[in-house]
C-alpha positions in Angstrom: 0.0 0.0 0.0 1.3 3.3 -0.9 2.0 5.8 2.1 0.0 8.9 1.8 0.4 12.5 3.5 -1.6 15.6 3.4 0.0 19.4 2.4 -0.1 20.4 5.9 -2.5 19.0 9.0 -5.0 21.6 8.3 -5.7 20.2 4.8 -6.9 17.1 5.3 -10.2 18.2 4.9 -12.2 20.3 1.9 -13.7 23.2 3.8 -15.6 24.2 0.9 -17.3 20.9 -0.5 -17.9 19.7 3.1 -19.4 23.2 3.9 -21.6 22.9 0.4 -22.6 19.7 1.7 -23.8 20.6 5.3 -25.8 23.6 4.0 -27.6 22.0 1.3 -28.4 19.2 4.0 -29.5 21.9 6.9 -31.6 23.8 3.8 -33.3 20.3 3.0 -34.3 19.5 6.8 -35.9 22.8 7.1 -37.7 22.1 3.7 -38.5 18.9 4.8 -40.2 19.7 7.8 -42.2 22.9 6.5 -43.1 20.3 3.2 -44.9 17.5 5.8 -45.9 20.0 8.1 -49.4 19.7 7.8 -49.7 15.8 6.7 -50.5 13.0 9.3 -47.1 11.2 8.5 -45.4 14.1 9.4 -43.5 12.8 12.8 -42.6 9.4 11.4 -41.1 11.4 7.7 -38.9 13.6 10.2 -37.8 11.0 12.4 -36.6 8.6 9.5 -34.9 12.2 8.1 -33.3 12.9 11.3 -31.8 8.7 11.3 -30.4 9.2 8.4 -28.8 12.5 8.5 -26.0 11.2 11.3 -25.6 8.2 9.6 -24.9 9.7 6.2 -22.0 12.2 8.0 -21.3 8.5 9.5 -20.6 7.3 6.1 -19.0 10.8 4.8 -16.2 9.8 7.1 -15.9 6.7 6.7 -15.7 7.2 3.0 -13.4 10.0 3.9 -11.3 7.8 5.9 -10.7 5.0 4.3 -7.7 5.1 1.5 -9.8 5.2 -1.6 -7.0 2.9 -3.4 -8.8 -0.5 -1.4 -11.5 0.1 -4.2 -9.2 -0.4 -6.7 -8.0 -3.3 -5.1 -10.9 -4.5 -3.9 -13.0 -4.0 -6.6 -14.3 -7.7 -7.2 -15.7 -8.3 -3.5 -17.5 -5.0 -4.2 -19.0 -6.7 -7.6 -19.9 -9.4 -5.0 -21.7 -6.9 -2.8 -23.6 -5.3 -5.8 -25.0 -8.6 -6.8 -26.0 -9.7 -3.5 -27.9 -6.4 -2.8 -29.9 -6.2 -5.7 -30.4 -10.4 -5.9 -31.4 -9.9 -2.2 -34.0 -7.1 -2.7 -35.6 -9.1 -5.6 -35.7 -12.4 -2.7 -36.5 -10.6 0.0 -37.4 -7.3 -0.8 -40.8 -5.0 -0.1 -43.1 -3.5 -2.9 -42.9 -0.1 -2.5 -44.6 2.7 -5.3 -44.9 -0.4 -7.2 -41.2 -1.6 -7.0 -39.9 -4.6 -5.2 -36.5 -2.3 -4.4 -36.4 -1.6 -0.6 -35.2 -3.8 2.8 -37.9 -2.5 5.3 -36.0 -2.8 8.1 -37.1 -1.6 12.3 -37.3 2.5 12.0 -36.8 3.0 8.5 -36.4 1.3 4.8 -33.1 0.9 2.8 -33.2 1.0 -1.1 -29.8 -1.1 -2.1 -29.9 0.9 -5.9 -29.1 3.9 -4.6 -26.1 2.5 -2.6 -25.1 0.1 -5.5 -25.0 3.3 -8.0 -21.7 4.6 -6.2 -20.2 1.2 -6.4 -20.7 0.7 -9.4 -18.7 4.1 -10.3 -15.8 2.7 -7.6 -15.9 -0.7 -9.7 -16.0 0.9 -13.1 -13.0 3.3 -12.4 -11.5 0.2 -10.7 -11.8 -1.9 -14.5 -10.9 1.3 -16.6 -7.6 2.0 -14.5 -6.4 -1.3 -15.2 -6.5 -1.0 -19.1 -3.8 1.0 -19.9 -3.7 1.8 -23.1 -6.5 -0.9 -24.1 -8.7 1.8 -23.6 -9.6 2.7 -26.6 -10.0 -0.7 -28.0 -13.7 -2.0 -28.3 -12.9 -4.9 -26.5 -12.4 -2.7 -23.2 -16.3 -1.5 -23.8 -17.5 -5.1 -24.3 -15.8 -6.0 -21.2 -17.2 -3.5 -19.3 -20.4 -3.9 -20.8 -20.8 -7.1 -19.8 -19.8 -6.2 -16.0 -22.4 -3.5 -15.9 -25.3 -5.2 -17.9 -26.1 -7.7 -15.5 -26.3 -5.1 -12.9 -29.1 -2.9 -15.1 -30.6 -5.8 -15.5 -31.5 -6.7 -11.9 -32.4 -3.0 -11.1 -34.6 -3.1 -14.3 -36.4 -6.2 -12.8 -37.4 -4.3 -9.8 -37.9 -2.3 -11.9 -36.4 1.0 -11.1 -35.9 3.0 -14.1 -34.8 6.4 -12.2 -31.3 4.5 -11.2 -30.8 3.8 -14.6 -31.1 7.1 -16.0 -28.5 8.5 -13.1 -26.1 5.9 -13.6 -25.8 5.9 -17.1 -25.2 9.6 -17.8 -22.6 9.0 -14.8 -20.8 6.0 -16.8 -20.6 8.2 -20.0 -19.0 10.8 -17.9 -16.3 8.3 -16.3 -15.9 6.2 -19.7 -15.4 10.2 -22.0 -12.6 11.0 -18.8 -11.0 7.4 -19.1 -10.2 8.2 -22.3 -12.4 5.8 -24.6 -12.5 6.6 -28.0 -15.3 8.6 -29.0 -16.8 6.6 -31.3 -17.5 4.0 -29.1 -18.8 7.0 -27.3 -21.5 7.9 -29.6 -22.7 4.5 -30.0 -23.8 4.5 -26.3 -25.3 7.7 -27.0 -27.0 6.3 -30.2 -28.4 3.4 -27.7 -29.7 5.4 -25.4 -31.5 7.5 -28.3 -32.7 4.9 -29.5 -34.3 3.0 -26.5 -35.7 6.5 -25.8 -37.4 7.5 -29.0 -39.0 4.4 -29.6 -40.0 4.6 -26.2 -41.3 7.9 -26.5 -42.9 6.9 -30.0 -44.8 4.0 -29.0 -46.5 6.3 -26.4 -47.2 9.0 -28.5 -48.8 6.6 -30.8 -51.2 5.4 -28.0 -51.9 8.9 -27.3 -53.0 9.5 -30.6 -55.0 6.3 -31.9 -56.1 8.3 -35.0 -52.4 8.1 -36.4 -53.2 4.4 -36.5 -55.0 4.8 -39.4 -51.7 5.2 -41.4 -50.8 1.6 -42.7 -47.0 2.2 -41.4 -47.4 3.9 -38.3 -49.7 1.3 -37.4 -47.0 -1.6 -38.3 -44.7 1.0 -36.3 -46.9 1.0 -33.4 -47.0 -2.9 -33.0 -43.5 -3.6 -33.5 -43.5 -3.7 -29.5 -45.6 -6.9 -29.5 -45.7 -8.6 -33.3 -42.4 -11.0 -33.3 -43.1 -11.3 -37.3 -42.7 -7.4 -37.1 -39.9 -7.4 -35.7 -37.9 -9.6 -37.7 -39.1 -7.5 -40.8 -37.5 -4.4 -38.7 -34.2 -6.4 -38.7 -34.6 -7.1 -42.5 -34.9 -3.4 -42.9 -32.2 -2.3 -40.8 -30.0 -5.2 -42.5 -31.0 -3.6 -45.8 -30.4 -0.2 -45.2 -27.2 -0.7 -43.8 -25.8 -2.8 -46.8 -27.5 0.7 -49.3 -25.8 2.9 -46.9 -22.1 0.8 -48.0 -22.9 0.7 -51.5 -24.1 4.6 -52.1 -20.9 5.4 -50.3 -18.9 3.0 -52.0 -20.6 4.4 -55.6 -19.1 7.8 -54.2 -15.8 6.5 -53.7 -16.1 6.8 -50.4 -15.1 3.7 -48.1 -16.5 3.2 -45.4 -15.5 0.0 -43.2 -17.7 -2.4 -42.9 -17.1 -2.9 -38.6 -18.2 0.9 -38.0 -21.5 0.2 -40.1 -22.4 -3.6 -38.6 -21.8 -1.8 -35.3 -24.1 1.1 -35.8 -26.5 -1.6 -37.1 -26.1 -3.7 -34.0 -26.6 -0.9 -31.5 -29.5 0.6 -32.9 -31.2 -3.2 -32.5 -29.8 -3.2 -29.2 -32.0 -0.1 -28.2 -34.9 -1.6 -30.3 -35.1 -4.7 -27.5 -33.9 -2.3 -24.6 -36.8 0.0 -25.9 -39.1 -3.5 -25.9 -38.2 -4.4 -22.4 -38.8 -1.0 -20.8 -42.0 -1.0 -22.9 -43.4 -4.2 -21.0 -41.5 -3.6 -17.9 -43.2 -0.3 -17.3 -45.4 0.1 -14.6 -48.9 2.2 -15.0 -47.9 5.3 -13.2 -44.8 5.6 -14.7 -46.5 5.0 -18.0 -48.3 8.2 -16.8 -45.3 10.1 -16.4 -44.5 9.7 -19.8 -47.6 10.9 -21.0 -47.9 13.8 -19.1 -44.6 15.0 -20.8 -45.6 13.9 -24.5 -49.1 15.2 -23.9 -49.9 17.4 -20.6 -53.4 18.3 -21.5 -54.0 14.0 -21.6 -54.3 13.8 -18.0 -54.8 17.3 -16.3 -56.0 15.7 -13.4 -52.8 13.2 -13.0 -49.6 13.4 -13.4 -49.7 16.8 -15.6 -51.4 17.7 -12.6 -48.3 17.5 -10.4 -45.7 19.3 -12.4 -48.3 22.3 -13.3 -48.8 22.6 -9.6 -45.3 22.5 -8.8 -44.7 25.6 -10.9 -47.3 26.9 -9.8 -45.9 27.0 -6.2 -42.5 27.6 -7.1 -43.7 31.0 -9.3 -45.9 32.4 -6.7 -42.4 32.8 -4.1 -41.3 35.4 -6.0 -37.4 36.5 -5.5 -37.9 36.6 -1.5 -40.3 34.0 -0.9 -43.2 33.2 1.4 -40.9 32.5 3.9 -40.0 29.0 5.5 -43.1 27.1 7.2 -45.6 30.2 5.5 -45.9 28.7 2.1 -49.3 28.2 1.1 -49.2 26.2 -2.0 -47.5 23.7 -0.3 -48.9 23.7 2.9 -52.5 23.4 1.6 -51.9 19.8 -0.1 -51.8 22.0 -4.0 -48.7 20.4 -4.7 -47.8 16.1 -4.3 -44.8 14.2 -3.6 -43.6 18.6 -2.2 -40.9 16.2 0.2 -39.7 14.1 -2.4 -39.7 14.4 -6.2 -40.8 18.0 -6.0 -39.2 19.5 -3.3 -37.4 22.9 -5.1 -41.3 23.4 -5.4 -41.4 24.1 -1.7 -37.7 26.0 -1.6 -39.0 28.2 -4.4 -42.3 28.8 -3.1 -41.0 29.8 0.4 -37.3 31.0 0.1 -38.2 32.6 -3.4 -35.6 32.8 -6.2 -32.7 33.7 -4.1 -33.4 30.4 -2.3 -34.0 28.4 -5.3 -30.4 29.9 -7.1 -28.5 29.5 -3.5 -29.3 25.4 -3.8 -28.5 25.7 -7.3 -25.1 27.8 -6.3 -24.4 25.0 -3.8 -25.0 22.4 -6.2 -22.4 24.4 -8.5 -19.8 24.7 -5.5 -19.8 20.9 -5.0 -19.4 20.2 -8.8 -16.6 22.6 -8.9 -14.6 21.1 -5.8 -15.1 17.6 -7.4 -13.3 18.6 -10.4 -10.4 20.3 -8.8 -10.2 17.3 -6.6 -10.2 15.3 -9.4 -7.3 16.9 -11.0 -5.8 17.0 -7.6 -5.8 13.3 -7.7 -2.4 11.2 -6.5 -3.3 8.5 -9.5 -5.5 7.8 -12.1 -7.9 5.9 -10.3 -8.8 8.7 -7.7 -9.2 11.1 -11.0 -12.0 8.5 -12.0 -13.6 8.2 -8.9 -13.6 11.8 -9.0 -15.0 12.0 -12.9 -18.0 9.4 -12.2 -18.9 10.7 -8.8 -19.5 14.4 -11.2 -21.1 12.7 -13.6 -23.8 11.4 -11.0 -24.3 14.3 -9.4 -24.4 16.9 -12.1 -27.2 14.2 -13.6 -28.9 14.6 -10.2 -29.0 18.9 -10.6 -29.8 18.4 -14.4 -32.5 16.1 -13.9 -34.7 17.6 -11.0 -34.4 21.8 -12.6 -35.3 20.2 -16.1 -38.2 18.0 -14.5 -39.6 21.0 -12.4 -39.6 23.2 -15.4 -40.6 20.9 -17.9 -37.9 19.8 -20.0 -37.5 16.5 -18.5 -40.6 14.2 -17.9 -41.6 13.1 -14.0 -38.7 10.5 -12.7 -38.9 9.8 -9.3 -35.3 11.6 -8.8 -34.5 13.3 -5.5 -32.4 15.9 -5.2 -29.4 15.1 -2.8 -29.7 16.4 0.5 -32.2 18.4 -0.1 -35.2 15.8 -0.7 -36.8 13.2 1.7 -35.1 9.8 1.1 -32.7 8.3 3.7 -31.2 5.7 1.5 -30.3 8.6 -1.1 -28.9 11.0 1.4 -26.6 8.3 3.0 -25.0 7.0 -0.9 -24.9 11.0 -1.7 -22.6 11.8 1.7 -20.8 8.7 0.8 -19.6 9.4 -2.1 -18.8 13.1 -1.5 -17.0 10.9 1.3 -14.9 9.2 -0.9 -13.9 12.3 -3.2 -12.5 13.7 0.1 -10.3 10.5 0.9 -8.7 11.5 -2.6 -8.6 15.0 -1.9 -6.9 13.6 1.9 -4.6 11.7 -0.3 -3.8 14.1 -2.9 0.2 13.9 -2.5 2.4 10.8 -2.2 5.4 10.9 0.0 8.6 10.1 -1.1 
């Protein structure tokens, strides 16, 4: 094991990131407990929030503590720990929100996803660091690939679609920082586009029967569930794909043959992911997806939610109800206000100095992760560092955007700020672990 020392004794610790930390999770309390003021559940909500607050500064410093290089070394037993955590919630698990994905255990419940997202970051880094300059073969992305798969997988049989779409944006993040060639890049992109829009599509389509008229969009709209439609899609894709060559080729162009059968093979790979999210999807998040595609489908619903959580956040102006006086909130207007749409209840009650001082905090944490990671003693700490950004700058992205419509309805907390033990402990966690590379930024001799 390498020997490690700080710059001085007074350095050992990140003033600012910890301090970003601490205030976003003060700011969240105080939202929390205005949010579920007025609802019956109110006691148990802030008792479960006040658990887990001491044991996610637990696990800062442990994270902190610990040399961050036992990841790397470790990195197989914590594969081991992944599976058995997401096998074990799918054994003995508890449906909750329609999801078998939480250990109820005897004063509050533990969701294993949100613990397994950081280490899967710690494992990934682990696998990249190890390549050398493999990296930007294709092999090193199959490889990986098939260490990560099987883990979606099991998350997606809960199912729980909102770790996926954290983790995943985090992954791109580490893989672009590791150094993977950027082609490879843009096919996980192109997967991901692809699983969404015919996602999005096959919706949309059941929104709008009347389109069904059209001959094609009909075929379109049952390739979800016609397995002699779907081998016809192949044909297609096969087809255009060989035209594709041959106009190019006609051109003088060349083109080789691997980049095109890839491109083919990825774009059927996020035909069948799109299939599987299609018939794993359960009603309400169904619902979610509606309401984005089509917000007047369902004023009562899920459209409902989002248009009264702008509602609440608009009517704080730049100061704000004040804390505990926000009315919107308070009188039931606005759902899941402790949760999913908590920046609802910060912009309703601090107004928009409140709302831009999370979002400044947010920024102030992103920004010491990257120094840190350029800080780093090695290249694994610089990975931790890069995945650990990824995931939280997914987190900031995702809950602004969903709040003011860009993103549909996910289910996403916001870190420290929202109601959610199991979140809150992973989030101090990690920010844990970028300190221990921050603690162990220069090697001795």
């Amino acid at each position: 094991m390498t020997a490690y020392k700080s710059t001085s004794q007074k350095s050992t610790l990140d003033r600012t990131l910890f301090g970003a930390m601490i205030g976003l999770a003060v700011l969240g309390l105080l939202c929390i407990m205005s949010a579920v003021n007025t609802l019956g559940f109110s006691n148990a909500v802030v008792r479960t929030h006040l658990i887990a607050l001491p044991l996610g500064l637990m696990a800062f410093f442990v994270g902190r503590s610990f040399n961050y290089q036992i990841f790397d070394e470790q990195w197989k037993p914590l594969y081991g720990i992944i599976w058995a955590l997401l096998v074990g919630v799918l054994l003995f698990g508890t449906y909750q929100r329609g999801s078998k994905s939480w250990f109820v255990l005897p004063f509050f419940s533990f969701q294993p996803a949100e613990l397994c997202r950081v280490l899967v970051i710690l494992v990934a880094a682990a696998f990249l660091d190890r390549q050398g300059r493999r990296i930007r073969d294709v092999r090193t992305l199959i490889l990986l690939g098939c260490l990560i798969a099987p883990v979606f997988g099991l998350i997606m049989l809960q199912p729980d679609f909102s770790s996926i779409v954290i983790t995943f944006p985090a992954l791109l993040v580490l893989l672009y920082c590791a150094g993977v060639n950027v082609f490879y890049l843009a096919m996980l992109l192109v997967f991901a586009a692809t699983a969404g829009f015919f996602t999005l599509a096959w919706t949309y389509l059941y929104l709008h029967p009347e389109l069904r008229d059209y001959a094609m969009l009909n075929v379109f709209a049952d390739l979800s569930s016609n397995v002699w439609y779907m081998l016809g899609f192949v044909g297609v894709l096969v087809v255009l794909g060989y035209l594709v060559w041959w106009i190019f080729k006609q051109w003088r162009i060349t083109l080789p043959v691997f980049s095109i059968v890839m491109v083919g093979l990825v774009i059927l790979a996020g035909f069948f992911g799109s299939v599987f999210v299609d018939r794993q999807m359960k009603p309400y998040q169904r619902k979610r997806v509606e309401a984005f595609l089509a917000p007047q489908s369902d004023p009562q619903g899920a459209s409902y939610n989002v248009r009264q959580a702008q509602i609440a956040m608009g009517s704080g102006g730049v100061w704000g109800k004040g804390l505990f006086s926000g009315t919107q909130s308070r009188l039931g207007f606005v759902p899941e206000k402790h949760t999913d749409f908590i920046l609802a209840v910060v912009g309703e009650e601090l107004g928009l100095w409140g709302t831009l001082s999370v979002l400044a905090l947010y920024l102030l944490i992103l920004w010491r992760i990257v120094a840190i990671a350029y800080m780093a003693s090695d290249r694994y700490g610089y990975l931790v560092c890069s995945g650990i950004f990824g995931m939280f700058l997914t987190y900031m992205l995702i809950n602004f955007g969903m709040l003011i419509g860009l993103f549909p309805v996910a289910g996403i907390p916001l870190p420290f700020i929202s109601y959610g033990g199991s979140n809150l402990v992973s989030s101090m966690l990690a920010l844990g672990v970028v300190q221990s590379v921050y603690m162990r930024r220069i090697t001795s001799g």
